[in-house]
N, CA and C atoms of all chains as a GROMACS GRO file, in nm:
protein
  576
    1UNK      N    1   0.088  -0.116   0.000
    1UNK     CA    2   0.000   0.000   0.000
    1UNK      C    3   0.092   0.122   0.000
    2UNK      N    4   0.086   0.192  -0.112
    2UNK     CA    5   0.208   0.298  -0.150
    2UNK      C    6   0.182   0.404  -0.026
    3UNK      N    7   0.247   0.524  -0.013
    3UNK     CA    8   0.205   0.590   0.123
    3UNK      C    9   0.146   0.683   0.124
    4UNK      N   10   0.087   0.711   0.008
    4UNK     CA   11  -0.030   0.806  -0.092
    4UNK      C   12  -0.114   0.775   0.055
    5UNK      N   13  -0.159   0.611   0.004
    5UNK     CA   14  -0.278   0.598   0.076
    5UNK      C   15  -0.288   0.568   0.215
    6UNK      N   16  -0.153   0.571   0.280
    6UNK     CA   17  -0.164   0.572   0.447
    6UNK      C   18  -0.149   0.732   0.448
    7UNK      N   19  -0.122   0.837   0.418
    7UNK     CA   20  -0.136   0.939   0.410
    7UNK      C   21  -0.284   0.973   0.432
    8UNK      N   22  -0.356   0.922   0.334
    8UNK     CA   23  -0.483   0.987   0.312
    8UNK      C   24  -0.573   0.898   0.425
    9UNK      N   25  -0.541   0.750   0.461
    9UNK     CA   26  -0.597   0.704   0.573
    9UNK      C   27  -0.582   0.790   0.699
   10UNK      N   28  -0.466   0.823   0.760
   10UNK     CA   29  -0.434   0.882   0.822
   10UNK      C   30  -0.509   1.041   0.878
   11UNK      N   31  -0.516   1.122   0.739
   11UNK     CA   32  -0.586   1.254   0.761
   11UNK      C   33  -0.700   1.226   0.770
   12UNK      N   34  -0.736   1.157   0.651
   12UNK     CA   35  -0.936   1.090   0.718
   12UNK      C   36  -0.974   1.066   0.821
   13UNK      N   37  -0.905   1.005   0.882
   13UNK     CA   38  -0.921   0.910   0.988
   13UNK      C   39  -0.932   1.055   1.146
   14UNK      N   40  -0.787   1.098   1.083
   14UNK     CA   41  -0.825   1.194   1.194
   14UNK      C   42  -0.934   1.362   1.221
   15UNK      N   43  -0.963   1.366   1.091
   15UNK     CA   44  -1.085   1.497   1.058
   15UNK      C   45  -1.210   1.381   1.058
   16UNK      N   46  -1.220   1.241   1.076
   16UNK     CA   47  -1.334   1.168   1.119
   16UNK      C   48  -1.310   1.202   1.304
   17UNK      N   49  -1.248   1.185   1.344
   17UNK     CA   50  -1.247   1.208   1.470
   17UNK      C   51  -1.289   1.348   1.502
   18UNK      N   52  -1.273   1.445   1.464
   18UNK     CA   53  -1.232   1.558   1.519
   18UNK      C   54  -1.399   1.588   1.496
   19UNK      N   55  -1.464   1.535   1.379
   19UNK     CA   56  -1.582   1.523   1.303
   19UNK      C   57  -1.672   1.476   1.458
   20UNK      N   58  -1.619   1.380   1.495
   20UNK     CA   59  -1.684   1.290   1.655
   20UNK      C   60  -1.718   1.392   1.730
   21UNK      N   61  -1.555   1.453   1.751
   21UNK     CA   62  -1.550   1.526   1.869
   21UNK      C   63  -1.697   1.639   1.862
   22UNK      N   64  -1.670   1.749   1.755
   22UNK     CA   65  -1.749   1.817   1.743
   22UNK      C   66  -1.878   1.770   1.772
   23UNK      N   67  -1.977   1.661   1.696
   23UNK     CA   68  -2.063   1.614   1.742
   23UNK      C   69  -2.117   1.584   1.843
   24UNK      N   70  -1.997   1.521   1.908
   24UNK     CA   71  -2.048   1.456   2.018
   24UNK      C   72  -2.056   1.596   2.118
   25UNK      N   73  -1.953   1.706   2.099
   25UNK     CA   74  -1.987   1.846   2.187
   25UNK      C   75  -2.108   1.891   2.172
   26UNK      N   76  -2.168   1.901   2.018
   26UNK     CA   77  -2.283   1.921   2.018
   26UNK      C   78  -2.374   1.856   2.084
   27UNK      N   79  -2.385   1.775   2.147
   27UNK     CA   80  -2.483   1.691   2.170
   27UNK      C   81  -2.470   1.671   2.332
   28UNK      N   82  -2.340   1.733   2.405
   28UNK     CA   83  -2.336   1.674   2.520
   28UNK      C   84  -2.291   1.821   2.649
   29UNK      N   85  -2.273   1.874   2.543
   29UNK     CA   86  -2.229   2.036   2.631
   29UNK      C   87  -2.333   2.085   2.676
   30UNK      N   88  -2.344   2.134   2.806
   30UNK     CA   89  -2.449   2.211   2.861
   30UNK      C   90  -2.498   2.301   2.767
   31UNK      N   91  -2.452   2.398   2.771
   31UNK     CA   92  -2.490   2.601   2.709
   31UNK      C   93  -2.453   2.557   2.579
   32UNK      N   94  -2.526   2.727   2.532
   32UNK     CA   95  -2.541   2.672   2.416
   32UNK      C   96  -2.405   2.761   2.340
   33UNK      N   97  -2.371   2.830   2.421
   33UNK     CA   98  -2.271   2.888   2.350
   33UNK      C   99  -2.151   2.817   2.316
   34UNK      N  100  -2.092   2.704   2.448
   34UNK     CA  101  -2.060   2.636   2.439
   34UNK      C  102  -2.038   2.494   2.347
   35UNK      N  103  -2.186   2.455   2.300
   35UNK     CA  104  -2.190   2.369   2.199
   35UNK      C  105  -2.133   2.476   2.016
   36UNK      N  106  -2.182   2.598   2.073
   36UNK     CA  107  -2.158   2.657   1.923
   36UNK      C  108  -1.986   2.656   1.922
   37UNK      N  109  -1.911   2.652   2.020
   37UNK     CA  110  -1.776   2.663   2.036
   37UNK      C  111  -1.696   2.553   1.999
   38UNK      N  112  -1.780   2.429   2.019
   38UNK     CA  113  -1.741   2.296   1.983
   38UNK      C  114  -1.779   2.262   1.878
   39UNK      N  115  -1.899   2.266   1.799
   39UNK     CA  116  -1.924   2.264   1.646
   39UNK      C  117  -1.844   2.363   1.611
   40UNK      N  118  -1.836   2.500   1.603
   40UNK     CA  119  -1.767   2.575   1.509
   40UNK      C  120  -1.626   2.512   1.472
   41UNK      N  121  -1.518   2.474   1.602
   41UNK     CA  122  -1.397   2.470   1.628
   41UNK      C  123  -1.367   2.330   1.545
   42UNK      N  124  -1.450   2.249   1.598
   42UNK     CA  125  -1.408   2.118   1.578
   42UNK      C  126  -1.433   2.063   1.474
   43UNK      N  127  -1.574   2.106   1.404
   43UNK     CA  128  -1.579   1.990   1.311
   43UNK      C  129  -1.505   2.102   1.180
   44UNK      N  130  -1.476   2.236   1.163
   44UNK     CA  131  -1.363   2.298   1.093
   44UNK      C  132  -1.214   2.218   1.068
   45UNK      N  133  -1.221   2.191   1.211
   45UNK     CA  134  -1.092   2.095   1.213
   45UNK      C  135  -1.084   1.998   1.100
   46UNK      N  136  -1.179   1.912   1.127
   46UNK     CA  137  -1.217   1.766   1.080
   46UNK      C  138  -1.246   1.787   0.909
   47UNK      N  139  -1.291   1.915   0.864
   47UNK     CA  140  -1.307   1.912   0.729
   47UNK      C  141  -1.173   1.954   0.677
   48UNK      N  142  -1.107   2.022   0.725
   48UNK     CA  143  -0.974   2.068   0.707
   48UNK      C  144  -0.900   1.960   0.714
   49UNK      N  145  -0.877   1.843   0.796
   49UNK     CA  146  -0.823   1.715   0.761
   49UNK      C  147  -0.888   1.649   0.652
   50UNK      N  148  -1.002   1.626   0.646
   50UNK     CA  149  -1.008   1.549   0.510
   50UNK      C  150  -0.999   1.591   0.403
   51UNK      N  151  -0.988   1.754   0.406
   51UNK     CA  152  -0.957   1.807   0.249
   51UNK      C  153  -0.783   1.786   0.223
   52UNK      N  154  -0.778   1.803   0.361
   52UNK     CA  155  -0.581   1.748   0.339
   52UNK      C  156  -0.593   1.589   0.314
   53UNK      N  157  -0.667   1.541   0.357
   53UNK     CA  158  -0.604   1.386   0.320
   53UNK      C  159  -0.668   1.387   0.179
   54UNK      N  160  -0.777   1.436   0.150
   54UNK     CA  161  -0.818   1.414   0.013
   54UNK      C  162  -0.715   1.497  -0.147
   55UNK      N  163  -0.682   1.570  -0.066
   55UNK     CA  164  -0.625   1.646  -0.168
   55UNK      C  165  -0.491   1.563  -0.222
   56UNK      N  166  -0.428   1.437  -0.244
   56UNK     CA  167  -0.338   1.380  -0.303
   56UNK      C  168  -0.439   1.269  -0.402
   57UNK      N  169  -0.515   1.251  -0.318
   57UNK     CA  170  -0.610   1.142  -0.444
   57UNK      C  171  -0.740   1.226  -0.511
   58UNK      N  172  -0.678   1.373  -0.543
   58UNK     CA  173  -0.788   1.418  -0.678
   58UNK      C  174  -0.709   1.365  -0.773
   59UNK      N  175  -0.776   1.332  -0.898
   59UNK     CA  176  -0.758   1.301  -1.018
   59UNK      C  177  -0.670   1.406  -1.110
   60UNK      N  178  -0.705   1.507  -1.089
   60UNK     CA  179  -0.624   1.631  -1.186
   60UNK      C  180  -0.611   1.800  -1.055
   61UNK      N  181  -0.496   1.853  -1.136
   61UNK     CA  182  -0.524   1.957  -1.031
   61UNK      C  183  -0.623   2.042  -1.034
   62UNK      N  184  -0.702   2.081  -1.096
   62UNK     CA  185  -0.833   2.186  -1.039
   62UNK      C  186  -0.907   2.125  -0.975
   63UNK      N  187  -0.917   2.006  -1.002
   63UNK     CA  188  -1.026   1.966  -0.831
   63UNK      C  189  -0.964   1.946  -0.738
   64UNK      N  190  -0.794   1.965  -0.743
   64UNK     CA  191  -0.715   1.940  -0.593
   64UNK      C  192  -0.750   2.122  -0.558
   65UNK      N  193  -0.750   2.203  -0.626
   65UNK     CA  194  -0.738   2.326  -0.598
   65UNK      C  195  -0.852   2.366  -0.581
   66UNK      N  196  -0.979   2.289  -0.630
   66UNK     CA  197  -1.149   2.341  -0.592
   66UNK      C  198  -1.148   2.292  -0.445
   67UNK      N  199  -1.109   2.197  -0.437
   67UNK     CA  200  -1.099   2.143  -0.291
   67UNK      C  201  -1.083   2.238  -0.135
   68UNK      N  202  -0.949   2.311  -0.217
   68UNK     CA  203  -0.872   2.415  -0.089
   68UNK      C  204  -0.974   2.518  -0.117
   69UNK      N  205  -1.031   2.539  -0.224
   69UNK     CA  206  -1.149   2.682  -0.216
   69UNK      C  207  -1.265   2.657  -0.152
   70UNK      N  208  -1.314   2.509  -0.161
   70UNK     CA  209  -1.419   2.421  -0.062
   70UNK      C  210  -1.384   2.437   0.091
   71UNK      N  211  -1.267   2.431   0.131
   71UNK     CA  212  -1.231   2.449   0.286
   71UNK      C  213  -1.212   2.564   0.328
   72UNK      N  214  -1.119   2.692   0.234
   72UNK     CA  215  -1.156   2.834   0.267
   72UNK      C  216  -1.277   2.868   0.256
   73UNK      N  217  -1.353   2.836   0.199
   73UNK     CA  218  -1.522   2.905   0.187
   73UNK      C  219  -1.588   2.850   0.344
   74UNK      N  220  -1.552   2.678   0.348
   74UNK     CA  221  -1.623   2.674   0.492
   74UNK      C  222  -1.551   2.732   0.580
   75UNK      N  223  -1.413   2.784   0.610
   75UNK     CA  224  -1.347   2.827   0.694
   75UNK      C  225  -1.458   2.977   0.705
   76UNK      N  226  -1.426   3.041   0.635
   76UNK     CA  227  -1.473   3.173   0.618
   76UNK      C  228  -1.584   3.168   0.699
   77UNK      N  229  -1.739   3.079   0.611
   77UNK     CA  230  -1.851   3.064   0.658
   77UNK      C  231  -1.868   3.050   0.797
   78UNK      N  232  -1.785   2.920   0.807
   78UNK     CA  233  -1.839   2.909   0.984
   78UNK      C  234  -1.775   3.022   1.095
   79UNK      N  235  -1.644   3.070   1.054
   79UNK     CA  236  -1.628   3.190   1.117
   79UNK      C  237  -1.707   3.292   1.143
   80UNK      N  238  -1.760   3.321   1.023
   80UNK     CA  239  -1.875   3.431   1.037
   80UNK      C  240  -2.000   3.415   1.128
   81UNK      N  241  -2.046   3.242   1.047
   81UNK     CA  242  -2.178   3.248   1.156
   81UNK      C  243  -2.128   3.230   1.247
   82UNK      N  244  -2.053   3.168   1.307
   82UNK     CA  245  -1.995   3.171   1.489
   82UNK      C  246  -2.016   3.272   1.559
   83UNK      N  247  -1.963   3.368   1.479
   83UNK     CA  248  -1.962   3.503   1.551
   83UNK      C  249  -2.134   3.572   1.516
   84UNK      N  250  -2.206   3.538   1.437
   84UNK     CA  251  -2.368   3.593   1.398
   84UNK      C  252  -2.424   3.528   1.509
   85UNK      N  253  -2.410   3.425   1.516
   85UNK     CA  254  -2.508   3.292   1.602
   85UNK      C  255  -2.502   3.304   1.787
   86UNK      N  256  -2.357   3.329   1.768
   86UNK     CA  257  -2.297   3.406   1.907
   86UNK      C  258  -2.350   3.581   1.956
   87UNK      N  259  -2.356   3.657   1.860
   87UNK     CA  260  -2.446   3.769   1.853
   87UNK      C  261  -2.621   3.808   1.899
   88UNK      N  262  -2.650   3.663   1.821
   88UNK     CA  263  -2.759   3.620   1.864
   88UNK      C  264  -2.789   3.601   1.995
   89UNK      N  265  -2.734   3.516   2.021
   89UNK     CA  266  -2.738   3.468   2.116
   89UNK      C  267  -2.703   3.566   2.274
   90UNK      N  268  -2.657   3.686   2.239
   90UNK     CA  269  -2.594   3.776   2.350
   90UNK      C  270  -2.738   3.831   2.321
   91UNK      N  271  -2.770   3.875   2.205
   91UNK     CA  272  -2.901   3.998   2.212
   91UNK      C  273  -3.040   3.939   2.248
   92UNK      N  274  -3.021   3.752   2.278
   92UNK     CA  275  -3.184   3.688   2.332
   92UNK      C  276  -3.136   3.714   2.474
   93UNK      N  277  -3.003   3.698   2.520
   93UNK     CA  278  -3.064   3.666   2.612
   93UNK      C  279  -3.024   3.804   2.749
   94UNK      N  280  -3.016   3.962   2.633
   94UNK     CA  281  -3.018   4.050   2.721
   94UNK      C  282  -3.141   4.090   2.734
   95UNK      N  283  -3.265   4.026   2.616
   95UNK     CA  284  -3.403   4.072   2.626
   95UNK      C  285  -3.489   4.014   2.732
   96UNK      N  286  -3.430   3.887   2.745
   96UNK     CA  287  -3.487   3.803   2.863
   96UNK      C  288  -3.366   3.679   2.901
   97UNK      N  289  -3.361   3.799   2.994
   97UNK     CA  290  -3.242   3.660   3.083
   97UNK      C  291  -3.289   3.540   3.156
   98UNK      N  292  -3.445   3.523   3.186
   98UNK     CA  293  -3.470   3.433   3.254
   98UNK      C  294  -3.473   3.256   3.119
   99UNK      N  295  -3.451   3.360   2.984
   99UNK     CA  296  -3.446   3.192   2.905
   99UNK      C  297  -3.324   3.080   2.917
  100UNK      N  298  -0.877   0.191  -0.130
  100UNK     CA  299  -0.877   0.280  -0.105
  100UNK      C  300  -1.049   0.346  -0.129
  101UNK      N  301  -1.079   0.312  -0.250
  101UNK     CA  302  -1.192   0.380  -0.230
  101UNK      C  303  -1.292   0.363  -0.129
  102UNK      N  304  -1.327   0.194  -0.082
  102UNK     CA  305  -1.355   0.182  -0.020
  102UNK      C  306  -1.358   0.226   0.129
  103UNK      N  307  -1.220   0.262   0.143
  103UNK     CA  308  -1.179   0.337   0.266
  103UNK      C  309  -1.248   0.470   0.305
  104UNK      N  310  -1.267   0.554   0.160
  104UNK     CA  311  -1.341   0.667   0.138
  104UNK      C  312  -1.479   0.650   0.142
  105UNK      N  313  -1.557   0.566   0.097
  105UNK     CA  314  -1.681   0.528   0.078
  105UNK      C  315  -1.743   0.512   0.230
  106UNK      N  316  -1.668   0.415   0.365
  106UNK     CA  317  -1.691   0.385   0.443
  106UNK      C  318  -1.662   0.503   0.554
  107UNK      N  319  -1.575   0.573   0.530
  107UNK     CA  320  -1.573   0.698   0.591
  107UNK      C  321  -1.665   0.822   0.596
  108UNK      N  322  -1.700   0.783   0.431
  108UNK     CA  323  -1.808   0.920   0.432
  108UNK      C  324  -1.970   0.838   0.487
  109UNK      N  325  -1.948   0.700   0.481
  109UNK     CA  326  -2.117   0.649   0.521
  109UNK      C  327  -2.070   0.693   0.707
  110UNK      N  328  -2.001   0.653   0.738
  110UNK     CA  329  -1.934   0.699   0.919
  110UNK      C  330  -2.026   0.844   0.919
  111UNK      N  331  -1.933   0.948   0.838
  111UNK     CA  332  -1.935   1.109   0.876
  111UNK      C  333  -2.097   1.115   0.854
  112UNK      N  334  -2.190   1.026   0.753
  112UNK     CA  335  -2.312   1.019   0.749
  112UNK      C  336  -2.412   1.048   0.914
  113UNK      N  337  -2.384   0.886   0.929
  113UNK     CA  338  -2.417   0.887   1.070
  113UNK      C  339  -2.403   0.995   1.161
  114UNK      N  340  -2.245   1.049   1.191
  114UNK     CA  341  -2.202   1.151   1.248
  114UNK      C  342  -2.382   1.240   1.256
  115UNK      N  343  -2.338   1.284   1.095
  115UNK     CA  344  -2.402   1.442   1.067
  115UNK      C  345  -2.562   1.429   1.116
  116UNK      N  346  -2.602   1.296   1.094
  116UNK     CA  347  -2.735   1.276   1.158
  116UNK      C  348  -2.754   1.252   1.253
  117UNK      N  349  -2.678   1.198   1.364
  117UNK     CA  350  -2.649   1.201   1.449
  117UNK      C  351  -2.669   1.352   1.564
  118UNK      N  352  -2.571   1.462   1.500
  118UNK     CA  353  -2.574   1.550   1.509
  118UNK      C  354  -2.690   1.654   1.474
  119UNK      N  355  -2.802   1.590   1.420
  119UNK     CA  356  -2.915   1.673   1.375
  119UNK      C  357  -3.013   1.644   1.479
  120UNK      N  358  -2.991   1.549   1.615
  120UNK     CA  359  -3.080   1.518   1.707
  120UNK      C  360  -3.081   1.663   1.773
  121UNK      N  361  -2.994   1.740   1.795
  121UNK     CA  362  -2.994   1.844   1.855
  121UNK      C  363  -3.061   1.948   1.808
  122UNK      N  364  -3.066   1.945   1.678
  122UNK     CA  365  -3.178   2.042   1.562
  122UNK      C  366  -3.350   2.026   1.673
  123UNK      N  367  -3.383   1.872   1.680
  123UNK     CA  368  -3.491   1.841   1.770
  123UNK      C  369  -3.503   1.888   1.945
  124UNK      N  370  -3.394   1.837   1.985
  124UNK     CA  371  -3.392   1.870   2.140
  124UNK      C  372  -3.357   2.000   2.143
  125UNK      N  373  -3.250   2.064   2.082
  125UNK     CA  374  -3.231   2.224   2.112
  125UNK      C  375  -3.317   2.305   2.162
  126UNK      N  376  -3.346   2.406   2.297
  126UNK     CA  377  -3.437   2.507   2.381
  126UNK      C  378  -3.441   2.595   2.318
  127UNK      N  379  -3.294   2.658   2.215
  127UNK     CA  380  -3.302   2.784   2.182
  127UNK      C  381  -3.327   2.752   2.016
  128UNK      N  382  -3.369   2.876   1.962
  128UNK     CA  383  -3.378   2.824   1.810
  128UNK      C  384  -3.211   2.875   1.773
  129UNK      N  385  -3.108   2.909   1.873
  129UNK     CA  386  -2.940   2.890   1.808
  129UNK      C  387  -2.912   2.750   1.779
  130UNK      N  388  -2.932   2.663   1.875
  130UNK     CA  389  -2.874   2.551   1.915
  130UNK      C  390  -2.975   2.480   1.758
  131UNK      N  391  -3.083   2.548   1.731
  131UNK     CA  392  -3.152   2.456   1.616
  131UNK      C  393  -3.038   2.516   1.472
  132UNK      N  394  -3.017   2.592   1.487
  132UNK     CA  395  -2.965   2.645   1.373
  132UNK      C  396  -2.810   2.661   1.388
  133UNK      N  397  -2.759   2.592   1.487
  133UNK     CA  398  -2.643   2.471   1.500
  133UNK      C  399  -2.636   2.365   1.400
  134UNK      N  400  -2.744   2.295   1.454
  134UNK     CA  401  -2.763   2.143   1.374
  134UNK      C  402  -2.755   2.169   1.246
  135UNK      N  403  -2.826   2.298   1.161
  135UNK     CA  404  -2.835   2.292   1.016
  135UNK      C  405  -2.680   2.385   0.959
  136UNK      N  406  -2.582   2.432   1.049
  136UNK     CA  407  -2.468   2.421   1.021
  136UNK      C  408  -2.383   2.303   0.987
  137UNK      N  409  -2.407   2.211   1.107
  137UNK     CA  410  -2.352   2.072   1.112
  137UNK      C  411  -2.369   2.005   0.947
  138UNK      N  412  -2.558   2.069   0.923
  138UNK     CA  413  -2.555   1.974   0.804
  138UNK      C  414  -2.454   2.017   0.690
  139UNK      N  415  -2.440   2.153   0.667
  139UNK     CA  416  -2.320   2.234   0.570
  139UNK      C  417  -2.223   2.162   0.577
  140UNK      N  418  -2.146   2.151   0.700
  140UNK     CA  419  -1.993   2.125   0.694
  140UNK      C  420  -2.012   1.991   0.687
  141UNK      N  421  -2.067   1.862   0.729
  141UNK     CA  422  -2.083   1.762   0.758
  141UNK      C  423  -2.160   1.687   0.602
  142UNK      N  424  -2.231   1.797   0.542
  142UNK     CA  425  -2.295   1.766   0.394
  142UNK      C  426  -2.132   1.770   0.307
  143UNK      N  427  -2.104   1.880   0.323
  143UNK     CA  428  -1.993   1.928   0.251
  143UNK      C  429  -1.863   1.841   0.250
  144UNK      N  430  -1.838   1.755   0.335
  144UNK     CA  431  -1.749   1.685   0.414
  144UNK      C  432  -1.766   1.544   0.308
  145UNK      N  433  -1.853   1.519   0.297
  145UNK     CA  434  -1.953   1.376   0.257
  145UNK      C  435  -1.979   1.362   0.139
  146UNK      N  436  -1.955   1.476   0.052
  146UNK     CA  437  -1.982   1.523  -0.055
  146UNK      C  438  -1.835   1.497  -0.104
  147UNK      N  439  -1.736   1.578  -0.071
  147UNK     CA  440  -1.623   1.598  -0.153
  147UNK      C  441  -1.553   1.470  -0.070
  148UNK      N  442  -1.557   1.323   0.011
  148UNK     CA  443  -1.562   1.201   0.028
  148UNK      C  444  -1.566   1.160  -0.092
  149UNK      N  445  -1.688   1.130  -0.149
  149UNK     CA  446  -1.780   1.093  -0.239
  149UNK      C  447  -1.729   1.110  -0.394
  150UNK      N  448  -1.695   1.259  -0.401
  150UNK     CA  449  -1.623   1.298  -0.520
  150UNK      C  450  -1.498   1.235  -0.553
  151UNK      N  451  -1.415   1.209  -0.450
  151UNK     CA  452  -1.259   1.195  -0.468
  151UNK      C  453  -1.276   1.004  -0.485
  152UNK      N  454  -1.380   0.912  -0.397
  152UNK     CA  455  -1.399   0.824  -0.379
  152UNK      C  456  -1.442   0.781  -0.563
  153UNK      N  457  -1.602   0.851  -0.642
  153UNK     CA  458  -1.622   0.812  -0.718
  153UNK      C  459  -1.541   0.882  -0.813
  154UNK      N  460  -1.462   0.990  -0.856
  154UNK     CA  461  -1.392   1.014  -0.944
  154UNK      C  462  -1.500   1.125  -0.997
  155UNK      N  463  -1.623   1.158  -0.980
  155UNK     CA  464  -1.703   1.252  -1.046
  155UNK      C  465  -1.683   1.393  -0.982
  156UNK      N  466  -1.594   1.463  -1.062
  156UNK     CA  467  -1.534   1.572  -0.977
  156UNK      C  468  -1.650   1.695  -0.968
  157UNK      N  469  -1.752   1.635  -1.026
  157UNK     CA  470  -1.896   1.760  -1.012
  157UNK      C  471  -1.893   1.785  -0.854
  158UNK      N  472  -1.899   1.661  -0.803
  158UNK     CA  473  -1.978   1.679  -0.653
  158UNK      C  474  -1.888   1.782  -0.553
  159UNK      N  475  -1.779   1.849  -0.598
  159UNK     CA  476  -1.718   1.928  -0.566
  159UNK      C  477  -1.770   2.019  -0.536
  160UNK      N  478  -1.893   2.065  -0.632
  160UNK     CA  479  -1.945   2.157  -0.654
  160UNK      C  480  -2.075   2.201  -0.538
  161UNK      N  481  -2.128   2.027  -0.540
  161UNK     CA  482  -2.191   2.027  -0.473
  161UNK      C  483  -2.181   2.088  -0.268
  162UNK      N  484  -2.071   2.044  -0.274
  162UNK     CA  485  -2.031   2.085  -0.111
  162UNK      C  486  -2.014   2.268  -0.121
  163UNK      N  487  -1.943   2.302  -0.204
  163UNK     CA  488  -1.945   2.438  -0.223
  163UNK      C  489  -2.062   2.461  -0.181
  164UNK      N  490  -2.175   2.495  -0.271
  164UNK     CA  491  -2.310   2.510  -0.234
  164UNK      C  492  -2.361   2.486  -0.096
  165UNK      N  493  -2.343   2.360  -0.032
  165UNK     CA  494  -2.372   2.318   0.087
  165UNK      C  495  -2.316   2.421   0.172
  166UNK      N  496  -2.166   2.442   0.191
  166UNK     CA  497  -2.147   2.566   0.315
  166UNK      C  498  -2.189   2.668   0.231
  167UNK      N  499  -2.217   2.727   0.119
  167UNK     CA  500  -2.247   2.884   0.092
  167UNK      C  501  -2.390   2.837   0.209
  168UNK      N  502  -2.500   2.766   0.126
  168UNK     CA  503  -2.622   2.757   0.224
  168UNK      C  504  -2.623   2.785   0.363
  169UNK      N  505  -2.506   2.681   0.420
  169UNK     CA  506  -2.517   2.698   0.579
  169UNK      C  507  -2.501   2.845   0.603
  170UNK      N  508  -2.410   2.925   0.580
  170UNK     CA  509  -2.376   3.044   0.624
  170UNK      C  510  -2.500   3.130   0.557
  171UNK      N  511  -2.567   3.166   0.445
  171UNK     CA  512  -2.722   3.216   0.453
  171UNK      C  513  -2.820   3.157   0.537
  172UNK      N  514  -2.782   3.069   0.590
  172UNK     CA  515  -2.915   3.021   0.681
  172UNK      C  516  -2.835   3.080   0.799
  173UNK      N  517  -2.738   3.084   0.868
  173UNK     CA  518  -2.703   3.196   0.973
  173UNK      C  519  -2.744   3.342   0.979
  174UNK      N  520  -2.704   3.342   0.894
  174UNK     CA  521  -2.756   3.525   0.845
  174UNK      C  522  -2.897   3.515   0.860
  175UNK      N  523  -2.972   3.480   0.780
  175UNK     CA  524  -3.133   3.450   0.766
  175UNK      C  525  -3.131   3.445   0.986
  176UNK      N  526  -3.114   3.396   1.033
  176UNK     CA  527  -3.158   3.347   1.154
  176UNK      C  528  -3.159   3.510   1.241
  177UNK      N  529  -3.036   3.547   1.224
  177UNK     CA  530  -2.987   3.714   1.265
  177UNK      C  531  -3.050   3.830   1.214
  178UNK      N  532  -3.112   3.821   1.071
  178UNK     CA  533  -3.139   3.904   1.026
  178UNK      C  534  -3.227   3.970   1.136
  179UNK      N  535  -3.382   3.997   1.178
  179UNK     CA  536  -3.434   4.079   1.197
  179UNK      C  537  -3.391   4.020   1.357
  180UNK      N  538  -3.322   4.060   1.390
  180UNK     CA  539  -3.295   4.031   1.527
  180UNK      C  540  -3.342   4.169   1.614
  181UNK      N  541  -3.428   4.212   1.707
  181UNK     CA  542  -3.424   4.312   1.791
  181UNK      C  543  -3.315   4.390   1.831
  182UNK      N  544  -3.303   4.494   1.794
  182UNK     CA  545  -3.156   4.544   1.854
  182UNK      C  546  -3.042   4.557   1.755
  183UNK      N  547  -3.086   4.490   1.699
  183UNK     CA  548  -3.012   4.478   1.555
  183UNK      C  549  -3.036   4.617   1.443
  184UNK      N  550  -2.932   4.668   1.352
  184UNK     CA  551  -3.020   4.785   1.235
  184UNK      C  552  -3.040   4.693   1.113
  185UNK      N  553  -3.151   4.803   1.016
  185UNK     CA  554  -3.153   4.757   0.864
  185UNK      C  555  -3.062   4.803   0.827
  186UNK      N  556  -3.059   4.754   0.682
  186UNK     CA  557  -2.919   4.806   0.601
  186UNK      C  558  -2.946   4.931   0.576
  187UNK      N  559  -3.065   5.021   0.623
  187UNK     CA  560  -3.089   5.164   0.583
  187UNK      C  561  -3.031   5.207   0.712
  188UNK      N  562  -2.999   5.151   0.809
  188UNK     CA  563  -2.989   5.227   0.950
  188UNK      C  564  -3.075   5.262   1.025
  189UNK      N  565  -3.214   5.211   0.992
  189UNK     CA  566  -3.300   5.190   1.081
  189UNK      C  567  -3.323   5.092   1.192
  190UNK      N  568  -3.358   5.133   1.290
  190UNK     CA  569  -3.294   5.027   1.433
  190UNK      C  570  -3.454   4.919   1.395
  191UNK      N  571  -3.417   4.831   1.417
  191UNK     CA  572  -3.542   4.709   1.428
  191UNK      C  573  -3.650   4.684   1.565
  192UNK      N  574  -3.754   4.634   1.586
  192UNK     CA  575  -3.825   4.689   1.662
  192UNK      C  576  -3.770   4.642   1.836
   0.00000   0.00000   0.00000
């Protein structure tokens, strides 16, 4: 097995984890700001590893290079809403703190 | 190898649905509009799996789309937020 593909096992394997982690924060963190801290962070992580492990087994280079524009766009995205969703979230609960 | 890819992205499947239980249980409608982030990055994730796995370099395209969506459905959620202005500079109610 050439080392292309323990390479690409390797990064998968670990942006599948990181993929867990996030999830499972989502799902197990008290607050909610908190869960947004663990989805945002983590599963970024996890796509960012598999676009690295994926990026040696594209076929030609513009889909190795659509790839890295696929992970800056979600980079970007989830940055932004993090910080929208987090915004949100300050302006519910100065209207009513008892939620 | 492909297989390796194939079985990874059916995994991140589970994951992402997995992760959409919280879309249901979530108190706040953030924590709901969490889950339909999850589906962006976690669609997007599964997608370009899929692409590199079957060789059809369209589906590239497809994940693109998937996070542009997630991040308009953030915005959409913020938009008329109280406290918040319009894009004229009018304060919201």
């Amino acid at each position: 097995m050439i080392l292309v593909d323990m390479f690409t096992m390797a990064a998968v394997g670990a942006g599948m984890f990181f993929f867990l982690a996030g999830t499972v924060g989502l799902l197990r963190f008290p607050d909610t700001l908190s869960r947004l801290h663990a989805l945002t962070k983590a599963d970024n992580l996890g796509f960012g590893f598999i676009v690295l492990g994926l990026l040696p087994q594209s076929p030609d280079v513009l889909s190795g290079l659509k790839l890295v524009v696929v992970w800056l766009l979600v980079q970007l995205a989830a940055a932004t809403a993090g910080q929208l969703i987090a915004q949100f979230v300050g302006l519910e609960r100065r209207r009513d703190p008892a939620a | 190898m492909i297989d390796f890819l194939y079985g990874a992205a059916a995994l991140l499947l589970l994951l992402t649905g997995l992760g959409l239980a919280r879309m249901m249980w979530g108190p706040a409608p953030a924590d709901r509009m969490m889950a339909a982030q999850l589906l962006g990055t976690g669609g997007g994730a599964i997608a370009l799996l899929i692409a590199t796995a079957s060789g059809i370099t369209a589906i590239i395209d497809i994940a693109l789309v998937l996070a542009l969506l997630a991040a308009f459905a953030a915005v959409a959620l913020t938009l008329g937020e109280p406290g918040t202005k319009q894009p004229d500079g009018q304060a919201n109610p």
